[in-house]
C-alpha positions in Angstrom: -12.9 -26.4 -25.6 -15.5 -26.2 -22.8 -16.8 -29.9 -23.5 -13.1 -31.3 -23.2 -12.8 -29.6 -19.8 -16.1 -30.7 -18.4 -15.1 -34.1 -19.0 -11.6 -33.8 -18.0 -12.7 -32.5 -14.6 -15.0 -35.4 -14.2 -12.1 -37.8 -15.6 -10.5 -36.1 -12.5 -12.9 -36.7 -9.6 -13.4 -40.1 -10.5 -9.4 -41.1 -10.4 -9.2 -39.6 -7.1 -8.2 -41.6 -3.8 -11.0 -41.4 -1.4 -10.8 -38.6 0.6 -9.2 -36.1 -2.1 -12.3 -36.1 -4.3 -13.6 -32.9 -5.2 -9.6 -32.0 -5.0 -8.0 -29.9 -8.0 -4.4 -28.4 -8.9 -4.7 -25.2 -10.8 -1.1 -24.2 -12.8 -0.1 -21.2 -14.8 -1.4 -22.9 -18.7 1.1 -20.7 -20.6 3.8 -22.3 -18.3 6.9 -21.4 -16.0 10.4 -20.1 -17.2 12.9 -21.7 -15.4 13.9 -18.9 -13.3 11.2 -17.6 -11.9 8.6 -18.1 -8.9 6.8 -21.4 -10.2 3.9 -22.6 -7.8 1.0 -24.7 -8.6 -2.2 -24.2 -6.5 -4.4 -27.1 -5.3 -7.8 -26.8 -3.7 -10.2 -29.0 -2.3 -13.7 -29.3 -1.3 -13.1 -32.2 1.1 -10.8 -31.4 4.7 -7.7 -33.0 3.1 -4.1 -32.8 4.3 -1.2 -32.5 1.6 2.5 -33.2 3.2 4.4 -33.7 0.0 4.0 -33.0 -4.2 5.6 -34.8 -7.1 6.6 -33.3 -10.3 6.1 -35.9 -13.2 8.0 -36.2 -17.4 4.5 -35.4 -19.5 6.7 -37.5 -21.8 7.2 -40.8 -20.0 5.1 -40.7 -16.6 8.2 -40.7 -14.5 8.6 -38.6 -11.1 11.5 -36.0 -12.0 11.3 -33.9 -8.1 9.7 -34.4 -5.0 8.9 -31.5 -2.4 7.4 -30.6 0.8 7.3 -27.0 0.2 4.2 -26.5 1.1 2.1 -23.7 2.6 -1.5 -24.8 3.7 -4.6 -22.3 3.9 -8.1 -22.9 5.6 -11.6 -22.1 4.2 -11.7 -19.6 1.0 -14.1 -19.0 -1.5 -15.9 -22.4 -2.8 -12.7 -24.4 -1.1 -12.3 -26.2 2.6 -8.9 -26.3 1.8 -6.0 -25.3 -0.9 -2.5 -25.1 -0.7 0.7 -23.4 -2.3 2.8 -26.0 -3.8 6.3 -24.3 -3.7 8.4 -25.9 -7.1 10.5 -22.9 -7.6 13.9 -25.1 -7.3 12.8 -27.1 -9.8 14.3 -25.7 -13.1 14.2 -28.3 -15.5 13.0 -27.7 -19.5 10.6 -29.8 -20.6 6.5 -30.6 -20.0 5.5 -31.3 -16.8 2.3 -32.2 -14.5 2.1 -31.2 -10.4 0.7 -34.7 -8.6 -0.5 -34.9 -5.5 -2.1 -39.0 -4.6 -4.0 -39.2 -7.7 -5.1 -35.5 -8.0 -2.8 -34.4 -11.3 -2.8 -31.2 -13.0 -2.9 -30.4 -16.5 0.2 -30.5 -18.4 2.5 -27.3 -18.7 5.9 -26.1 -19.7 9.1 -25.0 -18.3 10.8 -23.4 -20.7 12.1 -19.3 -21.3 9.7 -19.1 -24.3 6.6 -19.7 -22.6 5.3 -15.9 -22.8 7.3 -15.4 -26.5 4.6 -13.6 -29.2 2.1 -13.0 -26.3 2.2 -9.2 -26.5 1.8 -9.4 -30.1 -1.3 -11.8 -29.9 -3.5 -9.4 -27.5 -3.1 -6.8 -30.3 -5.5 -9.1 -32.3 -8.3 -7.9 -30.3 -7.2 -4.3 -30.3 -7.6 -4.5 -34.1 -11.2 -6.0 -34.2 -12.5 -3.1 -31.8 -11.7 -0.5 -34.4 -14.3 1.0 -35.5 -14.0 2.5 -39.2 -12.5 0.3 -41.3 -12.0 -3.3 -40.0 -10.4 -6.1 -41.2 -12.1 -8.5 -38.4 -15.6 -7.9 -39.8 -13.8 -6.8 -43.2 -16.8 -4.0 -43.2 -16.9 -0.5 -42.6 -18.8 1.1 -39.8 -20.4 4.6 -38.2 -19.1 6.7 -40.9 -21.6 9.9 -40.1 -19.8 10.5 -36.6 -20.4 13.1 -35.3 -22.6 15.4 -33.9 -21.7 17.6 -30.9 -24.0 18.2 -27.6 -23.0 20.2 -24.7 -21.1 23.0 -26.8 -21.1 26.2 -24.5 -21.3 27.9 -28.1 -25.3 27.4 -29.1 -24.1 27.8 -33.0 -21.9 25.1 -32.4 -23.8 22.4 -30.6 -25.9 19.8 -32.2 -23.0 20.1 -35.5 -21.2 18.4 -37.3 -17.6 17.3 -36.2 -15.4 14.4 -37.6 -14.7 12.3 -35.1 -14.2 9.0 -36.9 -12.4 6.3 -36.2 -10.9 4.7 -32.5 -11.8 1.9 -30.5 -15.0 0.4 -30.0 -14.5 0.4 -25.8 -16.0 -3.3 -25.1 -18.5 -5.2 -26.7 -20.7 -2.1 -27.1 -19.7 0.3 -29.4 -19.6 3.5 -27.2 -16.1 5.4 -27.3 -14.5 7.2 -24.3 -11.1 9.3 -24.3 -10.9 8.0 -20.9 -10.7 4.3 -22.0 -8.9 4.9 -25.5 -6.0 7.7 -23.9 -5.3 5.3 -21.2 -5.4 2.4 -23.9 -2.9 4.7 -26.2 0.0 5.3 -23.3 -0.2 1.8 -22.0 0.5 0.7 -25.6 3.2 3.1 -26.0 4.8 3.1 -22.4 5.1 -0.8 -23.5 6.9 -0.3 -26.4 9.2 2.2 -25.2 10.4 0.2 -22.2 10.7 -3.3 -24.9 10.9 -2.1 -28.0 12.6 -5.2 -29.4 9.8 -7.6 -28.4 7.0 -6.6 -31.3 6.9 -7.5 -34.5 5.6 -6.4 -37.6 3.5 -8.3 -39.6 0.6 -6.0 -40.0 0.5 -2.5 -41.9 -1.2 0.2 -40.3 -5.3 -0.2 -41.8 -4.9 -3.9 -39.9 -3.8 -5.2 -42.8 -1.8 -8.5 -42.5 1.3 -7.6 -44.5 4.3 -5.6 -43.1 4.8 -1.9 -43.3 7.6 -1.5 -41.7 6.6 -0.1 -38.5 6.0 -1.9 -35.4 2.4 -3.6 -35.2 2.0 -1.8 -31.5 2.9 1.3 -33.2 0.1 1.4 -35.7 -2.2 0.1 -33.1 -1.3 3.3 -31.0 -1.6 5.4 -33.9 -4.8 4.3 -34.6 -6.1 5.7 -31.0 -3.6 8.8 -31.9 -5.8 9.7 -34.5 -8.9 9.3 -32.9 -8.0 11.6 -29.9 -6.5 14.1 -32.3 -9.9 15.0 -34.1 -11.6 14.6 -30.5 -9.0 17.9 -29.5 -9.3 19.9 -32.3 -8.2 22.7 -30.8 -6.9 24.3 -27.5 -9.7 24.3 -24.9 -12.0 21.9 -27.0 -12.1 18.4 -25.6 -14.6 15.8 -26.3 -14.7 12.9 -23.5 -17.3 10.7 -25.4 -19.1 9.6 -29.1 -22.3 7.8 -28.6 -23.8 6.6 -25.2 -25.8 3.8 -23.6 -28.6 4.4 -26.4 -26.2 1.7 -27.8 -27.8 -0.9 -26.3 -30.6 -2.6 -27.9 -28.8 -5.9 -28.2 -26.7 -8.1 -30.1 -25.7 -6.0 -33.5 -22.7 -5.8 -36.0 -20.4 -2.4 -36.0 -21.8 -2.1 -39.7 -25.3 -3.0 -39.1 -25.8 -0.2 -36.2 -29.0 0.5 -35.7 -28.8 2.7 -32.4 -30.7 5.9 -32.6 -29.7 9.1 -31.2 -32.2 11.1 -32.7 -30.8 10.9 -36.2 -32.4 8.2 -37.2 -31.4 4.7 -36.8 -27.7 4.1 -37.4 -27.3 7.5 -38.1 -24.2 9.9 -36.7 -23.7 9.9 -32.8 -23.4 12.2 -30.6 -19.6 13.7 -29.1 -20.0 15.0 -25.7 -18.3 18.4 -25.2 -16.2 18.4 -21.9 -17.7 21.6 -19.8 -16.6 20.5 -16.5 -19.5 20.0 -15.4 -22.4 17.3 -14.1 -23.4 15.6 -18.2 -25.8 12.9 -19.1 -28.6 13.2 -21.8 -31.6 12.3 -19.8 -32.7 11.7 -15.9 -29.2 10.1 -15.0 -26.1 12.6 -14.6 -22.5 12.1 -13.9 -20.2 13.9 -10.7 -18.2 15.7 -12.9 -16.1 18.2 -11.4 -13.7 19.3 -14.0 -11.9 18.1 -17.0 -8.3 17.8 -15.3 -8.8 14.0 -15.4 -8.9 14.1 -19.4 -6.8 17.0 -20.3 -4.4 15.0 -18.4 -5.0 11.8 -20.3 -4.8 13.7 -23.9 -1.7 15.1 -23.1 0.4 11.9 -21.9 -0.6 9.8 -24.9 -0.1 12.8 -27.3 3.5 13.5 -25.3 4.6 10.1 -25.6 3.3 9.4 -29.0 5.2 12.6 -30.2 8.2 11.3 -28.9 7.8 7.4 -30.4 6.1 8.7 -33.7 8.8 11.2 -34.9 10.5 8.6 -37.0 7.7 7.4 -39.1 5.1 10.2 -39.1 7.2 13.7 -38.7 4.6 16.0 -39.3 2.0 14.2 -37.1 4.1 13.5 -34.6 4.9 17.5 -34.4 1.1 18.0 -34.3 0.4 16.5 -31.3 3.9 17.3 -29.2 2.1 20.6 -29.6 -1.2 19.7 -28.3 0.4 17.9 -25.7 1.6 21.1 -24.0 -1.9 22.4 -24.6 -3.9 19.6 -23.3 -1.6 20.2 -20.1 -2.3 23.9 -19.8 -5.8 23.4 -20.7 -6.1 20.5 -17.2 -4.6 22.9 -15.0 -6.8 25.6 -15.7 -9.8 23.2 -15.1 -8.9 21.0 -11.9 -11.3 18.1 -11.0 -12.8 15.1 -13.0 -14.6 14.7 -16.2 -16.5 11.7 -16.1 -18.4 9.7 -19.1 -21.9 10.3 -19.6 -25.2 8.0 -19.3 -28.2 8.3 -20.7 -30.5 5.0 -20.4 -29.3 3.5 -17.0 -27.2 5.3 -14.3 -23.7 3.2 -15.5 -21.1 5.4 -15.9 -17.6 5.0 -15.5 -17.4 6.7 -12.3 -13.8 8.3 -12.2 -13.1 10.0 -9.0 -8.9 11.0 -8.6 -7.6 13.1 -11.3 -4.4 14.4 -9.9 -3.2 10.9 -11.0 -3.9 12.1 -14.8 -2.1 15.4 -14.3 0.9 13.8 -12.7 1.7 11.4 -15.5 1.0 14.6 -17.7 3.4 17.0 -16.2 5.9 14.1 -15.9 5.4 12.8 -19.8 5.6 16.7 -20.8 8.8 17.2 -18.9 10.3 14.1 -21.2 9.1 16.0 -24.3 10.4 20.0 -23.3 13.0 19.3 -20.4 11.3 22.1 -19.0 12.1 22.3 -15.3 8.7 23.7 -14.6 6.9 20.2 -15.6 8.8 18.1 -13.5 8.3 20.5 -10.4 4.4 20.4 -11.0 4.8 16.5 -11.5 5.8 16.2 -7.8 3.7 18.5 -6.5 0.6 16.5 -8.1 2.0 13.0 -7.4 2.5 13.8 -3.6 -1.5 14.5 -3.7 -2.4 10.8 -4.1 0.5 9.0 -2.7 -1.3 5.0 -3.5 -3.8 4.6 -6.1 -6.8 4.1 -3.5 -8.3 0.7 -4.7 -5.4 -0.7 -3.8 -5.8 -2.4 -0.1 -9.7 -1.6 -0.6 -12.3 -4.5 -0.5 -14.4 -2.4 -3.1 -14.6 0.7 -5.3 -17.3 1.9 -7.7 -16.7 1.1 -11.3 -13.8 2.5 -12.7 -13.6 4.8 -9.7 -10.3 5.0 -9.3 -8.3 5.1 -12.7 -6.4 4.1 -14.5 -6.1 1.5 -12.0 -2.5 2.1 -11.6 -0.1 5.4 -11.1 2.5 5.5 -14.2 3.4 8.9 -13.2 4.6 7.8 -9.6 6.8 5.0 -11.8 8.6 7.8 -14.0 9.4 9.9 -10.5 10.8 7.2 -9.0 12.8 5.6 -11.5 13.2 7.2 -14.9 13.5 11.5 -14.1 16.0 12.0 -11.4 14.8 14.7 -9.0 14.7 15.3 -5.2 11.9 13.2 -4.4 12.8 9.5 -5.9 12.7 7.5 -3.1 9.4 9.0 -2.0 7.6 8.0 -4.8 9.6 4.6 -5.1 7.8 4.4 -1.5 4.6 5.2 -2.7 4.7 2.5 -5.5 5.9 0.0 -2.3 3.6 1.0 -0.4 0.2 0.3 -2.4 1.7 -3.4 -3.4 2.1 -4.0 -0.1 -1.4 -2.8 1.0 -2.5 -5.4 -2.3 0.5 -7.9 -0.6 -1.4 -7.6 3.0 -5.2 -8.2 1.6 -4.1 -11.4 -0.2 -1.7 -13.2 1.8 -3.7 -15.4 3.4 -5.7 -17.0 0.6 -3.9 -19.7 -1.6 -4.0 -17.7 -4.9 -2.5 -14.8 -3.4 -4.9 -12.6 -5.0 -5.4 -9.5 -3.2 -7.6 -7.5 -5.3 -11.1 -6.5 -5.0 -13.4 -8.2 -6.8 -15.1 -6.0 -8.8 -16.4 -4.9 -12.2 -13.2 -5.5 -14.3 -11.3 -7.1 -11.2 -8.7 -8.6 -14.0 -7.6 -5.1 -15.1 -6.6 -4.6 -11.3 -4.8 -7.7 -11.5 -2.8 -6.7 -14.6 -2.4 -3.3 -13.1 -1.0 -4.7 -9.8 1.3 -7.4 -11.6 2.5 -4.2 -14.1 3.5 -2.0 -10.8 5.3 -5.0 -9.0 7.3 -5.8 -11.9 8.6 -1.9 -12.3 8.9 -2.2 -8.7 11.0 -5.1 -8.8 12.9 -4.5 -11.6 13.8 -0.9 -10.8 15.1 -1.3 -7.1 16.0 -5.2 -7.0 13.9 -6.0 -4.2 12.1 -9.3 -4.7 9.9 -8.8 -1.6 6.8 -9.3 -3.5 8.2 -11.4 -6.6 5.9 -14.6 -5.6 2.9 -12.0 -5.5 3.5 -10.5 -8.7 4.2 -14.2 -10.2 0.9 -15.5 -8.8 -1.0 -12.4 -10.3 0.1 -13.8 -14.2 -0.8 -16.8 -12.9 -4.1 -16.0 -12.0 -4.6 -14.5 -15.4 -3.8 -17.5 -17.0 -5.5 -20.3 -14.7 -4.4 -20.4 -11.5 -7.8 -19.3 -10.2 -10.6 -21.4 -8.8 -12.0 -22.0 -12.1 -8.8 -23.3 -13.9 -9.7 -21.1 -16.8 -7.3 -18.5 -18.6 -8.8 -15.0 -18.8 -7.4 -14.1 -22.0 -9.4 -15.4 -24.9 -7.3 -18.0 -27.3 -4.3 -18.0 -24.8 -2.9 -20.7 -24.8 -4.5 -22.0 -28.4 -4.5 -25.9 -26.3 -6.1 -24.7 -22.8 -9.0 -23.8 -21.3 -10.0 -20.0 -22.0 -13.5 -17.9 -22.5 -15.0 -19.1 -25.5 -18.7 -17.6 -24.9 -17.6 -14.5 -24.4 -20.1 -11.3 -24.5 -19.8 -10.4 -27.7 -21.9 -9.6 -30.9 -18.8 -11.8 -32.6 -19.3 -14.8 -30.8 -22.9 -14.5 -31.0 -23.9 -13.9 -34.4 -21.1 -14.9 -36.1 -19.4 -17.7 -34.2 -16.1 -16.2 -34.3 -13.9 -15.7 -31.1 -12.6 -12.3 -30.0 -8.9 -13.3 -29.9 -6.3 -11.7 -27.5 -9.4 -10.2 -25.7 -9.4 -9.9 -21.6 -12.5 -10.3 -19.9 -13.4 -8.3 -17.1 -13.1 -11.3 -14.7 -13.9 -12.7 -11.3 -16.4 -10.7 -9.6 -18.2 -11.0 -5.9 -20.6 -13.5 -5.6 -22.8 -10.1 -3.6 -22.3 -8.1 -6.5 -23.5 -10.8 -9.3 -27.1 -10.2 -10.7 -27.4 -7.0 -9.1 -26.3 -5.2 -12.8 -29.0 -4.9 -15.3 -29.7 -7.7 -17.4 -27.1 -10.3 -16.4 -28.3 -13.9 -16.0 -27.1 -17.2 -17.5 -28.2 -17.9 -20.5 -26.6 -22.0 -20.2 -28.5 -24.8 -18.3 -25.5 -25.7 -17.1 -22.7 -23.8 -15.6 -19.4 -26.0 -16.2 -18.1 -23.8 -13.2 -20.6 -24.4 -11.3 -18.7 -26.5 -8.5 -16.3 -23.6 -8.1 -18.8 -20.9 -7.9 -19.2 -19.3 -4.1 -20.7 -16.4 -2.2 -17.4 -14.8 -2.1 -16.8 -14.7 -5.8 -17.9 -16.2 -9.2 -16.8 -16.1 -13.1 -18.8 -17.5 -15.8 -17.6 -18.3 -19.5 -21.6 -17.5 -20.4 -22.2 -14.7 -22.9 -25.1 -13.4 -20.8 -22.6 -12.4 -17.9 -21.3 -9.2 -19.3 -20.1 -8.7 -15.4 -17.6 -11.3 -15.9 -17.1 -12.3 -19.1 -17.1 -9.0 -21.5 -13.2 -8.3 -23.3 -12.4 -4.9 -22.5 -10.3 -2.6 -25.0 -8.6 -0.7 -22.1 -7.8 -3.6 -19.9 -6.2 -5.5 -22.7 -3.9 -2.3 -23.6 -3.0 -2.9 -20.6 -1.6 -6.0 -20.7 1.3 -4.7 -23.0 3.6 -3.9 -20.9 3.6 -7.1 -18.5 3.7 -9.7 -21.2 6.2 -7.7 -23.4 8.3 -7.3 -20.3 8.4 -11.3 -19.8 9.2 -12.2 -22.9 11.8 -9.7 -23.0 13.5 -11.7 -19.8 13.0 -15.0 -21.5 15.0 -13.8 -24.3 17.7 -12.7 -21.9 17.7 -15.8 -19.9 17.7 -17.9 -23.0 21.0 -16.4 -23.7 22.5 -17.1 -21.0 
């Protein structure tokens, strides 16, 4: 794939007009539907001026619409130039490429289908990070988990505790409740909100066979499970199983061989929340409190109650119960409970937790009607009117999460209640501070570029499409379109960020992963943590190149770099939680395809 796209971009350069060498057109791969914001990006090296674009018949070569809508922008990243080529009118079906002199673009569709299956694909990946039984390694794996550390009870700590099963979180095979909760209610707030877009073709061990439940649903039971043995009871929460000990390399889930002082691949250790500052050795956390987790328990558990009655009844009424106890249980203990290092000082360093117990209150009110939980809802939600990321130019890793406010979208639009348009305002209000930081580059893209920039950009893309779709405002419609552009490969590198989507493009395919490296295979579905500042590259542990040549290179700048290289875990690692969360923005376009198709 990479081969074919180094030559294609040389292909490129040479057929050039002086002038517009070093000159390329980037375009959403998936495609366009017909009705929506369609704009093809080009940039150039070279101080070029663009006055007018063709659209040209992949079929036959011939010119099918002209424009001169055209927005130019100076100097950004690796780029003297780039400019917004403005199609949108243009709302013919068929394959098409953007020309401008002899710079062309790769071929794409128009057509209402173009995002049809995708929130079924991404579930692909979810299913090769279980750990337990797997039908992507068809092995078994970490089977003794767990032991308990941290237990205010001494007769309790350092034993046993069954806490199978879950979601390896990346390509390391640590598990957090922070991740996997998130993970869980993204899943489900997607299914709830497009419940006719999944399918079924897999039963509920990963199997590929139908069981008669919706392939997102067993995928969300799967986390379900886990998190129910990591709450056992009311007041005992475990945030964590395993820790950076994990890495000692390359490895399969089977073939473990971490030791955490029970030998190697023996049974890993399940952090006890205490509120307090954790970590194993010389590096600690900033915990303050287990609010932010509580929180996260009960939202997934609410909701999962709520979607799981039909097919599991007796689960289902099992954790509708711990929902309302995780709740209790995160008021009682206000603050954040952050995950836990032990080699290096990485963490995921979670620092807003009122955002947890919003979406909590507001997801318990759904299950109870309970006045009560609604109030409290508001009253946390008012406490962190925009997720704070949002209009920064950095943030520590994972600092503020989950990178977008689900609660704030349930206020404003689902529960009625006093404060509606407030919180409508306070979803407004952090896309436009995203709308303000990224207008004046020619992708549009106004989101720090950090460790895992691309699950901001799917978080940002997921809040302007509620936004949009709730009030009718299409204020920031060409925003929200650029952002799934971006994911897809309109970006400087021309690359999708989604691994096997679409099966003909251009897409990661040396991935960080154990996978890709000892067995050749290809995470499908999988997003990868993305773009990240050119500052910020090399500074992590361990990162280098591990290619002679980067196929990127030409696109690489001091503002910001990505690398399909499977020593770059800072941009090119799939993450569990950020492809969860691509659920609901996929599902949600394929749902408008089918409705525009029938029109």
């Amino acid at each position: 794939m990479k081969k074919i796209f180094f030559i294609s971009l040389i292909a490129g350069i040479v057929s050039c007009t002086s002038g517009y060498d070093n000159s390329w057109i980037r375009i959403n791969q998936l495609g366009y539907m017909p009705g929506t914001p369609k704009i093809a990006v080009m940039v150039s090296k070279e101080n070029v001026s663009v006055s007018e674009f063709a659209i040209y018949s992949a079929v036959d070569d011939q010119e099918v619409f002209r424009s001169e809508e055209i927005a130019e922008f100076d100097e950004w990243g690796a780029f003297k130039k780039g400019f917004r080529l403005d199609f949108t009118q243009f709302t013919d079906k068929g394959e098409f490429y953007v020309k401008v002199k002899n710079v062309k673009s790769p071929v794409f569709r128009i057509d209402n289908d173009v995002y049809a299956n995708t929130a079924d694909f991404i579930l692909n990946y979810m299913r090769q990070q279980r750990c337990g039984y797997n039908t992507f390694y068809n092995s078994t794996c970490h089977q003794n988990d767990g032991f308990i550390i941290f237990h205010p009870d001494a007769e309790k700590d350092s034993t046993y505790i069954d806490v199978r099963g879950g979601w390896h979180d990346a390509s390391d095979y640590l598990q957090y409740v922070t991740t996997s909760a998130n993970a869980v209610y993204q899943m489900l707030f997607a299914y709830r909100e497009n419940p006719s877009i999944f399918g079924d073709e897999y039963d509920a061990m990963g199997n590929p066979e139908s069981n008669g439940i919706p392939d997102i649903l067993d995928e969300a039971k799967w986390g379900l499970d886990w998190l129910d043995r990591m709450n056992p009871s009311y007041g005992e929460m475990y945030n964590q199983l395993a820790d950076d000990r994990d890495h000692i390399g390359y490895k399969l889930p089977a073939n473990d061989t971490a030791d955490y002082g029970r030998g190697k691949g023996g049974a890993r250790p399940a952090y006890f929340c205490t509120g307090e500052p954790q970590g194993s050795e010389k590096y600690k956390n900033r915990a303050t409190g287990i609010a932010s987790t509580a929180g996260k328990y009960a939202s997934a558990f609410a909701l999962g109650g709520i979607l799981l009655e039909e097919y599991y009844p007796e689960f289902s009424e099992n954790i509708k119960a711990k929902a309302i106890d995780a709740y209790k249980w995160g008021k009682l203990n206000p603050g954040v409970c952050q995950t836990a290092p032990h080699v290096a000082a990485y963490f995921y360093e979670e620092d807003n937790w009122v955002d947890d117990m919003e979406l909590a209150a507001a997801q318990v009110y759904e299950l109870t009607q309970k006045q009560s939980y609604l109030t409290d809802a508001v009253e946390y939600g008012i406490q962190e009117p925009v997720t704070p990321w949002m209009g920064a130019d950095t943030a520590r890793h994972y600092q503020w999460y989950p990178f977008f406010n689900l609660g704030h979208s349930l206020l404003a639009y689902k529960y009625e209640n006093a404060d509606q348009n407030t919180f409508s305002n306070y979803f407004e209000e952090g896309i436009k501070n995203v709308f303000e930081k990224g207008k004046d580059n020619p992708f549009f893209i106004g989101v720090p570029f950090i460790w895992c920039s691309n699950n901001l950009v799917t978080a940002i893309a997921t809040q302007c499409h509620i936004y949009r779709t709730s009030t009718g405002d299409n204020t920031y419609y060409e925003m929200e379109q650029s952002l799934i552009d971006w994911l897809f490969g309109c970006n400087p590198w021309g690359t999708s960020m989604i691994v096997g989507l679409p099966e003909d493009g251009d897409f990661p395919s040396d991935v960080h992963s154990a996978a890709v490296t000892l067995l050749d295979r290809q995470p499908i579905g999988g997003l990868v943590d993305g773009p990240i500042y050119g500052s910020i590259f090399g500074k992590h542990i361990g990162v280098h190149l591990s290619k002679e040549i980067d196929v990127y290179e030409q696109f690489q700048s001091k503002l910001v770099v990505y690398h399909d290289d499977n020593a770059d875990y800072s941009s090119n690692e799939p993450t569990m939680d950020g492809t969860a969360s691509l659920s609901y923005i996929l599902s949600s376009l394929e749902k408008e395809g089918r409705e525009a198709g029938k029109d």
